[in-house]
C-alpha positions as a Markdown table, in Angstrom:
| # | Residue | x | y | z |
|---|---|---|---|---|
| 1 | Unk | 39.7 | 143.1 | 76.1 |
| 2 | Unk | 42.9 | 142.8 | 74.5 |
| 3 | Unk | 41.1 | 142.0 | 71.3 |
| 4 | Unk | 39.3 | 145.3 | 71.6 |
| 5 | Unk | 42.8 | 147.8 | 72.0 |
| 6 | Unk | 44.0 | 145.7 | 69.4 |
| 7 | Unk | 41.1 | 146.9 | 67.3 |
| 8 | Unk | 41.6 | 150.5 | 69.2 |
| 9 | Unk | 45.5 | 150.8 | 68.1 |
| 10 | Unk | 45.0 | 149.4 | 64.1 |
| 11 | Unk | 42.1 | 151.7 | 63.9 |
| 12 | Unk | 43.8 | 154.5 | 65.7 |
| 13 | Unk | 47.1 | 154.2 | 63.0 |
| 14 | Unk | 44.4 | 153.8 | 59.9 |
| 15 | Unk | 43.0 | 156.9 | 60.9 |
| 16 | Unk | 46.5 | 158.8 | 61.3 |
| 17 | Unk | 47.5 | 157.6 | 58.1 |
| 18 | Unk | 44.4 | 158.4 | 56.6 |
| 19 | Unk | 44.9 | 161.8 | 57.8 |
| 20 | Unk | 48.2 | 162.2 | 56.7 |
| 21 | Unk | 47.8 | 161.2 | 53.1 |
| 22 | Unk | 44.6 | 163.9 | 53.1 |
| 23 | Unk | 47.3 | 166.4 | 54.2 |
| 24 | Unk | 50.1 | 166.0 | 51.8 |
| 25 | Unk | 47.3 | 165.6 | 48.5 |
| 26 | Unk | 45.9 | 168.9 | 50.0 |
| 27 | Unk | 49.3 | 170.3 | 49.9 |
| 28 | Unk | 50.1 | 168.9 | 46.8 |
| 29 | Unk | 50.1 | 170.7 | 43.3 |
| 30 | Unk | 47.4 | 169.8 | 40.8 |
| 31 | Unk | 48.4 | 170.2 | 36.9 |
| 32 | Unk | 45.7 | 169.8 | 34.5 |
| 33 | Unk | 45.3 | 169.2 | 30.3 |
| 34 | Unk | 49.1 | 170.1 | 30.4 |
| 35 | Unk | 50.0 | 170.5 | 26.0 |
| 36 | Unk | 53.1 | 172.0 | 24.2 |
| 37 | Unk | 52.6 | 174.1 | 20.6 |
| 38 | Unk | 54.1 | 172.3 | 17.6 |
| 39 | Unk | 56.5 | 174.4 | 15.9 |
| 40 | Unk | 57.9 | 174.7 | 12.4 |
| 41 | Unk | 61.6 | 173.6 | 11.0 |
| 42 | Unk | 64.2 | 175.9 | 12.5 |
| 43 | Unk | 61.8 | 177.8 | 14.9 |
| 44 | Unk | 63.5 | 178.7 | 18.2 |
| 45 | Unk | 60.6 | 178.9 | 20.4 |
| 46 | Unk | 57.1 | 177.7 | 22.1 |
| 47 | Unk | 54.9 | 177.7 | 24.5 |
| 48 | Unk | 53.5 | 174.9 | 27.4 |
| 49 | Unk | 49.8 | 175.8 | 28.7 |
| 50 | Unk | 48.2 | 174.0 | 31.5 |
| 51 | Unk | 46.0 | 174.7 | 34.3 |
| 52 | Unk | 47.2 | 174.8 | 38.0 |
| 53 | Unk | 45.8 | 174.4 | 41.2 |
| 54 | Unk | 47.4 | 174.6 | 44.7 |
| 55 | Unk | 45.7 | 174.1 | 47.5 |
| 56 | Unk | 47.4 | 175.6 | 49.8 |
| 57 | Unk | 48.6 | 178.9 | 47.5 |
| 58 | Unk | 51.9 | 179.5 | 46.7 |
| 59 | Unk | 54.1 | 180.5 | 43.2 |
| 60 | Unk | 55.5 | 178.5 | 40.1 |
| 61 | Unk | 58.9 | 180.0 | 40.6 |
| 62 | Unk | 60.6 | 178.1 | 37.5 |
| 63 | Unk | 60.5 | 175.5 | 35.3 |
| 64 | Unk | 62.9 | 173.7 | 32.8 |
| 65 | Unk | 63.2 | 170.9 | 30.1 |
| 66 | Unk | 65.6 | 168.9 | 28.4 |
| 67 | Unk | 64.2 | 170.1 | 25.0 |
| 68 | Unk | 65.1 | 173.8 | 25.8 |
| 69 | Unk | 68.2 | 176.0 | 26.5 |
| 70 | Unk | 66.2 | 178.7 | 28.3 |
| 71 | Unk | 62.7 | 178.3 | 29.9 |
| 72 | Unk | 60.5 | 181.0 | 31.5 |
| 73 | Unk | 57.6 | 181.7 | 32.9 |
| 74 | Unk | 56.0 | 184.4 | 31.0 |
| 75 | Unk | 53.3 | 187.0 | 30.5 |
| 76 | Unk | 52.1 | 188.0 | 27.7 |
| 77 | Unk | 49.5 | 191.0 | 27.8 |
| 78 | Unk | 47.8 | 193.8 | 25.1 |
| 79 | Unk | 48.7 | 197.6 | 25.8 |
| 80 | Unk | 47.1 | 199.9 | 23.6 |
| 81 | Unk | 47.2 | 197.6 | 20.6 |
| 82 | Unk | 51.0 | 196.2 | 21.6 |
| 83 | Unk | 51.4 | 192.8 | 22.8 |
| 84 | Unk | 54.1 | 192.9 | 25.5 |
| 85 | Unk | 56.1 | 189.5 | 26.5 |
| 86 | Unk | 57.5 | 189.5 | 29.8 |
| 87 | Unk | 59.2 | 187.1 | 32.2 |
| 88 | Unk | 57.8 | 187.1 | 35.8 |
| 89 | Unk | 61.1 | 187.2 | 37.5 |
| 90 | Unk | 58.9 | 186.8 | 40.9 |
| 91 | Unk | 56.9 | 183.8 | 39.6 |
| 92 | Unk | 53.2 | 183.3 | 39.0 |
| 93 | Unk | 50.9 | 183.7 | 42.1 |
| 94 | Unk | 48.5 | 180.5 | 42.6 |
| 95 | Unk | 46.2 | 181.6 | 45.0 |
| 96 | Unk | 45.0 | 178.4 | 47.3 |
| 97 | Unk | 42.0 | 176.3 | 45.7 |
| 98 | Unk | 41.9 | 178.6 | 42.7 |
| 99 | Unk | 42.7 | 177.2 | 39.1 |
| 100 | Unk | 45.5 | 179.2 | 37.1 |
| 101 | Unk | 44.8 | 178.9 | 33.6 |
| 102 | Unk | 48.1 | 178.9 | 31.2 |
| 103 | Unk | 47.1 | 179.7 | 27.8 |
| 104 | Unk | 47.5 | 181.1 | 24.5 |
| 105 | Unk | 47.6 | 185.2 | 24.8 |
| 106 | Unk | 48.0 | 185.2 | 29.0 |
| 107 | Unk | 50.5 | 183.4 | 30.9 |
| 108 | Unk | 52.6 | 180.5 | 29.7 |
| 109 | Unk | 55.4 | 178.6 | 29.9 |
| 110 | Unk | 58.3 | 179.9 | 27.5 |
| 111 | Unk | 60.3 | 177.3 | 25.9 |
| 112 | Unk | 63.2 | 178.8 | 23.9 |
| 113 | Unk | 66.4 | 178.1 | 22.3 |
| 114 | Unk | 64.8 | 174.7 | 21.8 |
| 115 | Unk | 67.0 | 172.4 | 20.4 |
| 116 | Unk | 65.3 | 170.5 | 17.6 |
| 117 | Unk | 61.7 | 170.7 | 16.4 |
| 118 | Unk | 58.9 | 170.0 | 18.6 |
| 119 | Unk | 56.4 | 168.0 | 16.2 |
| 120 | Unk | 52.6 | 166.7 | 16.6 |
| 121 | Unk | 52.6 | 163.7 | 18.5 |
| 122 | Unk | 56.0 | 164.1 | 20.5 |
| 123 | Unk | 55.9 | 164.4 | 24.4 |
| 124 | Unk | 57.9 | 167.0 | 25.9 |
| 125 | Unk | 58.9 | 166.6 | 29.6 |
| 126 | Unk | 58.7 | 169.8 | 31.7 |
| 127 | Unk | 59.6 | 170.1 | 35.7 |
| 128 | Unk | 58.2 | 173.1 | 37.1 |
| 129 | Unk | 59.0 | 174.0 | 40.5 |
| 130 | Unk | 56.8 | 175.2 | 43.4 |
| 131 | Unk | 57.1 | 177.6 | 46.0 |
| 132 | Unk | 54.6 | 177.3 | 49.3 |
| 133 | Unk | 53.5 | 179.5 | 51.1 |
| 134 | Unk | 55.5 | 178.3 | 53.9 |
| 135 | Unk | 58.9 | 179.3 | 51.8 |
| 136 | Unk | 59.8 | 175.2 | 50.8 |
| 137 | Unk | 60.1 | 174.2 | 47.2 |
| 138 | Unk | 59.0 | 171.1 | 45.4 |
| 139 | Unk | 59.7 | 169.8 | 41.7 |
| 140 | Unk | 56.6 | 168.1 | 39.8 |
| 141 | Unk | 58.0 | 167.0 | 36.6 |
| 142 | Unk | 55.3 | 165.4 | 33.6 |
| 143 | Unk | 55.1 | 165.0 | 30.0 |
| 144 | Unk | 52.9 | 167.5 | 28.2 |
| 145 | Unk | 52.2 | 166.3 | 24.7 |
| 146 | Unk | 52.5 | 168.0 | 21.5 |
| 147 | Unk | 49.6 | 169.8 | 19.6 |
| 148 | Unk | 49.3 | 171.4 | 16.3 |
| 149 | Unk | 50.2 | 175.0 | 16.0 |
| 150 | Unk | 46.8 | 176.1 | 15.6 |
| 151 | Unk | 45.9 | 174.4 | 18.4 |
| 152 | Unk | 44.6 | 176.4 | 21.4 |
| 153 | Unk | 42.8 | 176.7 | 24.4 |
| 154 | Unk | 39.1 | 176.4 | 24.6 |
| 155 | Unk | 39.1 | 180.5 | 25.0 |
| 156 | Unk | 41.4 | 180.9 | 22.1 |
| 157 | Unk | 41.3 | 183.5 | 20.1 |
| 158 | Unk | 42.9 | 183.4 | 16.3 |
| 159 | Unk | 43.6 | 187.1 | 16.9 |
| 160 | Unk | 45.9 | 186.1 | 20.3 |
| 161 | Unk | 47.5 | 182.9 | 18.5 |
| 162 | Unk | 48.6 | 185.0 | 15.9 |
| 163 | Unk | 50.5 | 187.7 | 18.0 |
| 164 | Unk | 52.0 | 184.6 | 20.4 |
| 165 | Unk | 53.4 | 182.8 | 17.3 |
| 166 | Unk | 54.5 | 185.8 | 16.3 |
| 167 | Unk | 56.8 | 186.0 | 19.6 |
| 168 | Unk | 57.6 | 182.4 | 19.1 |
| 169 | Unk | 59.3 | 182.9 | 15.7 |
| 170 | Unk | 61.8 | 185.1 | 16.2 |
């Protein structure tokens, strides 16, 4: 019998902790194929592209890295011809279980007043920061590597690379 709930209590606390890890990698933030644009001698400014997925929902409310003076999450859209480049002083929305795609020509991760050259091959670390739903905040910092400046995103289009670099040089 005591054999038995023995068994009971180690299969009881397996379970809880089972249940509890399931919990916090549903709550935690998934970043995907993560890349930063190589850049040119004396060019002030890039861009990081990933894709995101929270479970739960929530906002990237910020993000930073050593590499830059100022980073941002941005927006960059078309209106009638124009491309317009904003900050999203509110963050970007992740809505739960959907992938947000970072990319070339949509939203991005602005990386300016950089502070030397960011060449093919380097690995630039970013920490972006996370808002839940429930109001708490948590850092996820990686290393994004370094692709060539004509590099894009599977949906790339030349036309939207052109207008982004564009930004990026001035």
């Amino acid at each position: 019998m005591k054999k038995t709930s023995q068994l009971f209590k180690h299969s009881l606390a397996a379970s809880l902790l089972a249940l509890t890890a399931s919990a916090w990698a549903q709550g935690s933030v998934e970043i995907s194929d993560p890349w930063v644009r190589a850049t040119v001698p004396q060019q002030m400014a890039t861009g990081a592209f990933m894709q995101i997925t929270s479970p739960a929902g929530g906002k990237l409310i910020k993000a930073s890295s050593p590499v830059a003076g100022v980073v941002e999450v941005h927006e960059m859209s078309m209106d009638n011809g124009v491309m317009k480049m904003r900050a999203l002083a509110d963050g970007l929305e992740l809505p739960a279980g959907k992938a947000v795609e970072l990319k070339p020509g949509g939203y991005h991760v602005m990386l300016m007043d950089l502070k030397q050259q960011v060449k093919v091959g380097d690995e630039v670390p970013l920490t972006l920061t996370f808002e839940g739903p429930d109001g708490k905040t948590t850092e996820q910092n990686l290393q994004a590597p370094v692709r060539a400046m004509n590099a894009g995103g599977k949906q790339m289009k030349k036309h939207d690379m052109k207008q982004h670099m564009h930004h990026g040089s001035n």
